[in-house]
Structure formats: C-alpha cells, structure tokens
N, C-alpha and C positions, 0 to 999 in steps of 0.2 A: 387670896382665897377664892374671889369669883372663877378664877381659871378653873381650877379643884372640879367647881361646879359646874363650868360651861363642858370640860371635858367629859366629866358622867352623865352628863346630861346627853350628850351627842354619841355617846357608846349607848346608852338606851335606847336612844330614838333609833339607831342602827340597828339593834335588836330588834324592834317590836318591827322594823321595815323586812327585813330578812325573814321575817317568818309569816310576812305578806308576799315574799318573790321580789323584794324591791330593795334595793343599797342607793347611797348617796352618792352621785358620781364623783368621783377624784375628790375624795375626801370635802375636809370640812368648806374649804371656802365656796365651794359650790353645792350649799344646804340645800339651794333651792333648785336642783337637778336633779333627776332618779332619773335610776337606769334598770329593767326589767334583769334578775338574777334569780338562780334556780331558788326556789323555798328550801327554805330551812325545815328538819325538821328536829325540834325540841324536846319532843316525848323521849327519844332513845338520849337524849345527854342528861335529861331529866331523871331519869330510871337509873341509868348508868351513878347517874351524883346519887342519889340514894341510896343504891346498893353500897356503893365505896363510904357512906354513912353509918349507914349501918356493921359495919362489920367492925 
C-alpha cells in the first residue's frame, strides 16, 4: 500500500514543480535533481476540466 502512496505522492510533487518551470530529472530515482523546464500552465486545463464539468 506505501507504493500506492509513494507514487501519488511523487506525481504531485511533479505537479506543483512544473508549474514552477522545474521537473525531476530522469525520473524518480533522481528526486534530488531538477532540471529548468518550460512552466506549465494550469489555468487553461483548469478551465478546460470545468467547462467538460459542467456540461
């Protein structure tokens, strides 16, 4: 079950980096690498999931 949690946990934290301009390099084993990557941005997937919400 920790897996479960180590994996969501590690897709968040990749979230909240990418919409700083930052990703984890080469994946998980190297948590403690970042690498500069274009920002994300959120608002338009954001907007987008609501509209497809609502309808």
């Amino acid at each position: 079950m920790i897996d479960k949690y180590n994996l969501e946990l590690y897709r968040i934290i990749d979230l909240l980096l990418k919409d700083k301009g930052f990703k984890i390099k080469e994946g998980y084993e190297h948590y403690d690498e970042l690498e500069k990557t274009q920002k994300e941005d959120f608002k338009n997937y954001a907007k987008k999931l609501l509209r497809e919400l609502n309808n």
